[in-house]
C-alpha positions in Angstrom: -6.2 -44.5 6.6 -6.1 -44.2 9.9 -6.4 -41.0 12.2 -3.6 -39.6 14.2 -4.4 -39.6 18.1 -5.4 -36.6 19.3 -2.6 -35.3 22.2 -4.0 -33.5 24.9 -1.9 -31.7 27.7 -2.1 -34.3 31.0 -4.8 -33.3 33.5 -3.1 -31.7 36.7 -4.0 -32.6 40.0 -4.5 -30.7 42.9 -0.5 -30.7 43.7 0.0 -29.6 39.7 -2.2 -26.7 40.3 -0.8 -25.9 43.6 2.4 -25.6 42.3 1.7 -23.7 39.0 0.0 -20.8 41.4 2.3 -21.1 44.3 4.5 -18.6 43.6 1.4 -15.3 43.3 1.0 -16.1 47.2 4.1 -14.3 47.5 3.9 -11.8 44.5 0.7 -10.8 45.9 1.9 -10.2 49.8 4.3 -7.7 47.7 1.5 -6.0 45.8 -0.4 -6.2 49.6 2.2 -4.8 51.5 2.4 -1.8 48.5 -1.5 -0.8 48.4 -1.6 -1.1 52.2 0.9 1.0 53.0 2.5 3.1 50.4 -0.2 6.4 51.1 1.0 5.7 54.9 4.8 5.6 54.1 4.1 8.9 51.5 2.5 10.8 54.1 4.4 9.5 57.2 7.8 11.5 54.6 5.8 14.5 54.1 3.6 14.3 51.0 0.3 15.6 51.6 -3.3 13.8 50.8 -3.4 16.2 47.6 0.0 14.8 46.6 -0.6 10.8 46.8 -2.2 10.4 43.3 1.0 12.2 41.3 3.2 9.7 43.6 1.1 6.7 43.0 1.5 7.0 39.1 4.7 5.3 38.9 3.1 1.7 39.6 0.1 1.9 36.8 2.9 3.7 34.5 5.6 0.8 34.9 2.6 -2.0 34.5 1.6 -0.4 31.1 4.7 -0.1 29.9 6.3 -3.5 31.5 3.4 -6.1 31.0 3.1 -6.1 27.0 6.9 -6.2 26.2 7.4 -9.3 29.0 4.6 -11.2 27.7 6.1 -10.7 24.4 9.3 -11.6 25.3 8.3 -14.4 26.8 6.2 -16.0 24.4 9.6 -15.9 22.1 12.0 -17.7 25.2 13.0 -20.6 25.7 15.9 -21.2 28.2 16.1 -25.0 28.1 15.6 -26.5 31.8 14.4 -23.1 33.1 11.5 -22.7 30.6 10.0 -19.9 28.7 7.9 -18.0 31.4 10.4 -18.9 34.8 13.0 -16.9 33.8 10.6 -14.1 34.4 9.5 -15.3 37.6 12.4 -15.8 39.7 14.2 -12.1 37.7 11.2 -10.4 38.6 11.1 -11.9 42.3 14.9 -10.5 43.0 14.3 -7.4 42.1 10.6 -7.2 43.7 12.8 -8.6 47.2 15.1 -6.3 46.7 13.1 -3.1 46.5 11.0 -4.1 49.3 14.1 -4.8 51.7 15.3 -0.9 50.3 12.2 0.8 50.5 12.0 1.7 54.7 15.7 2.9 54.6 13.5 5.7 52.4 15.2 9.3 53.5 12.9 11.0 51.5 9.4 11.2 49.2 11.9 10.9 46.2 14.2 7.7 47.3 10.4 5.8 48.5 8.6 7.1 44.7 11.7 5.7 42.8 11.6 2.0 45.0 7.7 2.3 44.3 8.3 2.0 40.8 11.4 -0.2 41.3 9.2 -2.5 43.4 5.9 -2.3 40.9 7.9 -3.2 37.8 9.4 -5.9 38.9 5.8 -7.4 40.3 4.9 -7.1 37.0 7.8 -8.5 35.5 6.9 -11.5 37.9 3.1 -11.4 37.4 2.5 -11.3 33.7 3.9 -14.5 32.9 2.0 -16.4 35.7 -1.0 -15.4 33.7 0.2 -16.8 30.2 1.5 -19.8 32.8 -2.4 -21.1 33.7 -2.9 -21.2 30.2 0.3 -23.6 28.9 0.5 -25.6 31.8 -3.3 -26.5 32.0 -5.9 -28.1 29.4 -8.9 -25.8 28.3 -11.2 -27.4 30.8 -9.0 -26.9 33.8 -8.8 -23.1 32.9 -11.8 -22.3 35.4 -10.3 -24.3 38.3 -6.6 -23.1 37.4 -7.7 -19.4 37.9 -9.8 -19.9 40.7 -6.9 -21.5 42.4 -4.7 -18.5 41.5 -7.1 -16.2 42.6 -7.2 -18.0 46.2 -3.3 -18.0 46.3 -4.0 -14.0 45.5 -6.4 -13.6 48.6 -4.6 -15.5 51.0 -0.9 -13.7 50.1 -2.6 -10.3 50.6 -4.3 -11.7 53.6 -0.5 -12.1 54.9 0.5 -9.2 53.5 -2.0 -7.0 55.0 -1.8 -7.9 58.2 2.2 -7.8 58.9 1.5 -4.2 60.3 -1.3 -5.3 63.0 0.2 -8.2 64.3 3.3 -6.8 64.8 2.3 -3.8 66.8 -0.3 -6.3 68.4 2.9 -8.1 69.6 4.8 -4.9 70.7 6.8 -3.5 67.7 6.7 0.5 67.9 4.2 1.4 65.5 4.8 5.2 66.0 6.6 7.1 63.0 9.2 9.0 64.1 9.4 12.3 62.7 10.2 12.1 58.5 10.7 8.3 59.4 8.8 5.3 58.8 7.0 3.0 61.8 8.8 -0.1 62.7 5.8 -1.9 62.2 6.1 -0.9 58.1 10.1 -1.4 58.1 10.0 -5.1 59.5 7.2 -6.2 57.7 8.2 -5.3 54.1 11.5 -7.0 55.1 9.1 -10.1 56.3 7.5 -9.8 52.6 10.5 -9.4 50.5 11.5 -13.2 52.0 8.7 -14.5 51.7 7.7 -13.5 48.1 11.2 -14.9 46.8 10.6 -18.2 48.7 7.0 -18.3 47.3 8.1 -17.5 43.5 11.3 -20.4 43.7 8.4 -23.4 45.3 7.2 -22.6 42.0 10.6 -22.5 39.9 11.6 -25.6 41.7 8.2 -28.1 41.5 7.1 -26.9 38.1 8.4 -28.1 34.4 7.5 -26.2 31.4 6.0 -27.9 28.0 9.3 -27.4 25.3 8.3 -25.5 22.3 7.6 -28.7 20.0 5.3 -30.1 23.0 3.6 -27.1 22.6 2.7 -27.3 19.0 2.1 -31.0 19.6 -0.8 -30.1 21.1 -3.6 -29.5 19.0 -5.0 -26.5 20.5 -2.0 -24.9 20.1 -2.1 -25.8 16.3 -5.1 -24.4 16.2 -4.7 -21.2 17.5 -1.4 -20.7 16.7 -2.5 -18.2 13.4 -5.0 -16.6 15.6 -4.6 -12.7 16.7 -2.9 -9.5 15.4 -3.4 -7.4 12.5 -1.5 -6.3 9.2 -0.3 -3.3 9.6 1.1 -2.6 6.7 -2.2 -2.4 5.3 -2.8 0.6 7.5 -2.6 4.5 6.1 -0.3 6.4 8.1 -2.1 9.0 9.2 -3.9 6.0 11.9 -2.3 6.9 14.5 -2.3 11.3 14.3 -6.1 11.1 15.9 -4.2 9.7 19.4 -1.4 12.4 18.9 -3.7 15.4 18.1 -6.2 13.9 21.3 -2.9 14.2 23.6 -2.1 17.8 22.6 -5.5 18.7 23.1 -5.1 17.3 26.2 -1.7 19.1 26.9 -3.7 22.0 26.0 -6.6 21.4 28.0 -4.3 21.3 31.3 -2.5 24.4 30.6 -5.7 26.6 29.9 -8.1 24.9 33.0 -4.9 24.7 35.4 -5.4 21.3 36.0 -3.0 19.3 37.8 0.2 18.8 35.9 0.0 15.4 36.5 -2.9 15.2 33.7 0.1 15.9 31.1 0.8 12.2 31.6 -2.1 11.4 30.3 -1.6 13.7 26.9 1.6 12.1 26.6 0.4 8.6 27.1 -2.1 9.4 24.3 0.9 11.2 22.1 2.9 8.4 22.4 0.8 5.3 21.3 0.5 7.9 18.4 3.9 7.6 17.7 4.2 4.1 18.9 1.3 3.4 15.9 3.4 5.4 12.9 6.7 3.3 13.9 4.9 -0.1 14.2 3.4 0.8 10.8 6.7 1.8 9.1 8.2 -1.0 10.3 5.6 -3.7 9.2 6.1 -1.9 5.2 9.8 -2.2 5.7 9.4 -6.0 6.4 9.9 -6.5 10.0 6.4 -7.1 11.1 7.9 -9.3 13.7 9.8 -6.8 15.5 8.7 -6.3 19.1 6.5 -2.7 17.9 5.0 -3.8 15.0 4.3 -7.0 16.9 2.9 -5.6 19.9 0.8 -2.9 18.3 -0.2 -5.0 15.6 -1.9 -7.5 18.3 -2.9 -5.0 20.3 -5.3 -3.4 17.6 -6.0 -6.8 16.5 -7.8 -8.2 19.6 -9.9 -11.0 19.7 -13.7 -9.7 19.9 -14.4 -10.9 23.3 -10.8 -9.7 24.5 -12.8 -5.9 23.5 -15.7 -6.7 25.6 -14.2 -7.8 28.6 -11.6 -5.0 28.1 -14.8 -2.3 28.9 -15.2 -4.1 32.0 -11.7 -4.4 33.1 -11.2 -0.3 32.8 -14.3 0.6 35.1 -13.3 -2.4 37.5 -10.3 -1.4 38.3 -11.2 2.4 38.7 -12.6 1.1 41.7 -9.9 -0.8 43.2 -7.6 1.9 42.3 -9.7 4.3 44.4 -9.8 2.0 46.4 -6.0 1.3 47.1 -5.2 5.5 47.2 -7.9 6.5 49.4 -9.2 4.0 51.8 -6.3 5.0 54.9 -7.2 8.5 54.5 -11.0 7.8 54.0 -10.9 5.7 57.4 -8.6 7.7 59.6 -10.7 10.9 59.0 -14.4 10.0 59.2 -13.7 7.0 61.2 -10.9 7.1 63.8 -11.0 11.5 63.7 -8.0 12.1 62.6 -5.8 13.4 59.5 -3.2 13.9 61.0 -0.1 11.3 59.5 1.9 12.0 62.7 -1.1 11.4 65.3 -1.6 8.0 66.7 -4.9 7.6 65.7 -3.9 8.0 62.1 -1.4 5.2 62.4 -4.0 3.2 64.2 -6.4 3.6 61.3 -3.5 2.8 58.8 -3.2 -0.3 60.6 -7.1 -1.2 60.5 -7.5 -0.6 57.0 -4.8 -3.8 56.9 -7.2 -5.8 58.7 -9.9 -4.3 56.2 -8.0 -5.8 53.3 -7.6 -8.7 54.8 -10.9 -9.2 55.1 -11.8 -8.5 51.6 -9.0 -10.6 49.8 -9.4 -13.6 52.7 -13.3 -13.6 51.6 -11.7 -13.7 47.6 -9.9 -16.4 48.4 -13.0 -18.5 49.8 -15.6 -16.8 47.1 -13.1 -17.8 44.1 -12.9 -21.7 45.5 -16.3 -22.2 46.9 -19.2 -19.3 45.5 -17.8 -18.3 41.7 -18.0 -22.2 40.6 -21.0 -22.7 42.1 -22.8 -19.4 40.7 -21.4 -19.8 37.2 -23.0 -22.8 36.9 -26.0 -21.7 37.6 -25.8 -18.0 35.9 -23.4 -18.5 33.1 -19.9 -16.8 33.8 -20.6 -13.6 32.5 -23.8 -12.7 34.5 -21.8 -14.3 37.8 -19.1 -11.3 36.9 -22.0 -9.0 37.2 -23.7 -9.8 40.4 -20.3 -9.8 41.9 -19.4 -6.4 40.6 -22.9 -5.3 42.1 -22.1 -6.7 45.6 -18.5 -4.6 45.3 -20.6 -1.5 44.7 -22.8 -2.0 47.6 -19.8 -2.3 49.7 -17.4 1.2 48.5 -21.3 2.8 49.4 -21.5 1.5 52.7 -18.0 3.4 53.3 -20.1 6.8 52.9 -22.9 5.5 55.3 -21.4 3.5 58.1 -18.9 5.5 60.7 -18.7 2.6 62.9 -14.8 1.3 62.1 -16.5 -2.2 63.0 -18.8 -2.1 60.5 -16.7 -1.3 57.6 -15.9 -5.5 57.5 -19.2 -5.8 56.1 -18.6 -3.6 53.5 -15.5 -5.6 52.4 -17.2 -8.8 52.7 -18.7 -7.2 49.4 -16.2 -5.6 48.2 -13.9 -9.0 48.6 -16.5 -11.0 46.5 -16.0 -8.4 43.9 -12.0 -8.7 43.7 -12.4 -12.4 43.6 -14.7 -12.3 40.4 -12.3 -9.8 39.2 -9.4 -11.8 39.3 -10.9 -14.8 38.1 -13.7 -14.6 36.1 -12.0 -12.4 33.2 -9.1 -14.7 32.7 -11.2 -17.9 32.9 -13.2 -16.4 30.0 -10.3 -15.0 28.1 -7.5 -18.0 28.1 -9.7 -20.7 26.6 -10.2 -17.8 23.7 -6.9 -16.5 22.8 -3.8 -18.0 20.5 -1.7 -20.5 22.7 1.2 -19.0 20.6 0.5 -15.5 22.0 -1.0 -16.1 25.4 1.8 -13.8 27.1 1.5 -10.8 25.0 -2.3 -10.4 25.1 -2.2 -11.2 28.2 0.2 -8.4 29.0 -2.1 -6.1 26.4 -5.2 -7.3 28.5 -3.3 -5.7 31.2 -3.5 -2.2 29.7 -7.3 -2.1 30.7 -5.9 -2.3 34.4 -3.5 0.1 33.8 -5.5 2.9 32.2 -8.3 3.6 34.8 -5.4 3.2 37.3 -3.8 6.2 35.7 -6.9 8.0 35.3 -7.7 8.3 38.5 -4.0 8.9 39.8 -4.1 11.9 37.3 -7.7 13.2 36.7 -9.4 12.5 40.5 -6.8 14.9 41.9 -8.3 17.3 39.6 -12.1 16.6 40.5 -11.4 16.5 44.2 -10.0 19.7 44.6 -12.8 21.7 42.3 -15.9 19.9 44.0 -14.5 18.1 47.1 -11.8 19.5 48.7 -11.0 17.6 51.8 -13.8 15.5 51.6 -12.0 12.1 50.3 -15.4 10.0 51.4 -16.7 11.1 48.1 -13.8 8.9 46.3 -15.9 5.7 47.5 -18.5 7.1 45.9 -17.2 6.9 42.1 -16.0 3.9 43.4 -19.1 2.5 43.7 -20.6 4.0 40.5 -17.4 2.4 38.6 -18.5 -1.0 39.9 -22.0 -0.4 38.6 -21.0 0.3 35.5 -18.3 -2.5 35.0 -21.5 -5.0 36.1 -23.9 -3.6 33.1 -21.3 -4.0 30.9 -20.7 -7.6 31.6 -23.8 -8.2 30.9 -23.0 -7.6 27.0 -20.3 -10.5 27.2 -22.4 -13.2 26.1 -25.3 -14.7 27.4 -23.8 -18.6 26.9 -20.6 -17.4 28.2 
């Protein structure tokens, strides 16, 4: 008898892959304009340096809690002509436009803390699915070149984003804030962004067409995978999830005896509630609805593919780093570098606007590293080893910060720290997608998300803490766990796999 043929998903071309990735140019001059400037608009209202990590925590918070229920979701949607991860897309971008249109009419820290997590959910609302998207558009051997394309698209959007500020006061816009107000500079160029991420995210919408659900299964790596991932729960004793709710009342209790900052509570609750969230999924799974959103989400969560663990170590001390990063870099540069700490001076706002030429550097170098130096390197050193050289060369950079006090200079450090981002965006999800179920590519992508979220809300609540006890007013320091984060993400990618 004669075999079926074997169906395979068509091999895109260079106009298939530029479409599928399109639309992250524009989510990612969103996410630039937001780590470039939010500590500038916080400060510019009032908040002081010691209050930016407590406002900062609504964008991790909203990415833990929004990425595992949309890749969920969307792994379950089908909208006929619009697709099953679109919808997403062009919901997310409306929102993401809209916040970033509100957010200079901020009258207060309040109003621009609410449009921060306004604006960060629905990046991530966008986001997610464009990870899950790589994986059902392309074939498994395209995954490399589908990521690296997505990670250029990432560099060159922040790139844009970046440097909205300096060119426009390069060009004459006041870049003075007024007192409580926000520069001109800020205001015009988050309405610039908000256009053009929604223009960005509908080239995609427009140019793309999703596989239905029976050419999915069609497939046969889809077939294949489709029983892969998640765990029986009902299996589980109930008392599985009371360690993570006695760990967050310890630390509750922990913050209230060692006065800590109160914004470590978030953190106990965090821990509390995937208690909780464990003993509902459980109950539910016994009662028969194992398919429920909970059950399903902590069920796959706990149920993670092996390397999907490994790579998870990695992700958390990564993105301690760029987190650092992202918080403390204006402040870092206006007070060793341009001598001032002042929000209201003019050399502060000055500095503000060269750290968005410093992040340009570092995500325009990504977006040449990801296309040209990652492919060539992981041929030669294997995927996993190429994660930890770059991760090395990221650490070398956040030290040159605390060596360096030429302003000049500090390019050098982000050529680095740019190679880094771009191994970091790529490199994990090129390894991942070609290991995960087809059938639940958005939810573990979301869950692989968590391990970005985490450190993020770490150091948003615990670094407060550490600063003030050993380093008060001394921010430099910050680039110094930085590096050391970096360092230890690289010798831990090292136990990914030698042939991987």
């Amino acid at each position: 008898m004669k075999e079926a043929a074997v169906l395979e998903k068509p091999r895109q071309g260079w106009a298939g892959l530029w479409n599928i990735s399109f639309g992250f140019f524009g989510i990612q001059i969103g996410f630039a304009l937001q780590n470039a400037n939010m500590s500038r608009v916080f400060q510019s209202l009032g908040s002081s340096i010691d209050d930016l990590p407590a406002l900062w925590i609504a964008a991790p918070l909203t990415g833990l809690l929004v990425q595992p229920v949309v890749g969920h979701l969307s792994d379950r949607t089908w909208l006929g002509r619009l697709g099953r991860r679109r919808p997403y897309f062009l919901a997310g971008a409306v929102l993401a436009a809209s916040a970033l249109l509100a957010m200079p009419q901020s009258g207060g820290l309040l109003m621009a803390a609410m449009l921060l997590w306004m604006l960060d959910a629905s990046l991530n609302i966008s986001m997610e699915p464009f990870r899950a998207f790589v994986g059902d558009m392309l074939r498994k051997d395209q995954h490399t070149a589908g990521y690296a394309v997505q990670t250029a698209f990432i560099g060159v959007g922040a790139v844009v984003g970046s440097l909205f500020p300096y060119v426009l006061d390069h060009i004459g816009v006041s870049n003075v804030a007024p007192p409580g107000g926000i520069p001109d500079t800020v205001r015009l160029s988050f309405w610039a962004g908000g256009a053009a991420l929604l223009a960005a995210v509908l080239w995609t919408v427009l140019t793309t067409r999703e596989y239905s659900p029976e050419e999915q299964a069609a497939f046969d790596e889809a077939a294949a995978e489709s029983a892969v991932g998640g765990e029986n729960l009902a299996a589980r004793s109930m008392v599985s999830g009371l360690p993570w709710i006695v760990a967050g009342l310890l630390v509750a209790l922990g913050v209230y005896v060692w006065k800590l900052e109160k914004e470590v509570y978030l953190l106990g609750g965090l821990l509390a509630g995937y208690g909780l969230a464990v003993l509902g999924a459980i109950r539910l799974a016994r009662a028969g609805r194992g398919t429920s959103m909970l059950a399903g989400i902590v069920g796959d969560f706990s149920g993670m593919p092996p390397i999907m663990k490994r790579l998870a170590f990695v992700q958390f001390f990564s993105w301690s780093a760029l987190f650092i990063m992202w918080i403390n870099t204006t402040p870092v540069v206006a007070q060793y570098h341009f001598g001032s700490a002042d929000p209201a001076s003019a050399a502060y706002q000055a500095a503000a606007n060269w750290v968005g030429v410093l992040f340009s550097v570092y995500n325009g170098v990504a977006a040449i590293a990801a296309l040209v130096l990652l492919p060539w390197l992981a041929a030669r050193l294997g995927k996993a080893r190429t994660h930890a050289a770059c991760l090395v060369l990221g650490a070398a950079g956040f030290a040159g910060f605390m060596v360096l006090r030429d302003p000049d200079m500090l390019t050098v450090c982000e050529i680095g720290i740019g190679i880094a981002w771009a191994s970091i965006l790529a490199m994990p999800y090129a390894i991942l997608a070609s290991s995960l179920p087809q059938a639940k590519l958005g939810v573990f992508m979301g869950l692989f998300n968590v391990f970005v979220v985490l450190p993020q809300l770490l150091v948003a609540t615990v670094m407060g803490s550490i600063m003030k006890a050993f380093f008060p007013g001394e921010p430099i320091w910050t680039m110094g766990f930085a590096a050391a984060t970096l360092l230890v993400a690289a010798f831990a990618s090292l136990r990914i796999g030698k042939d991987i």
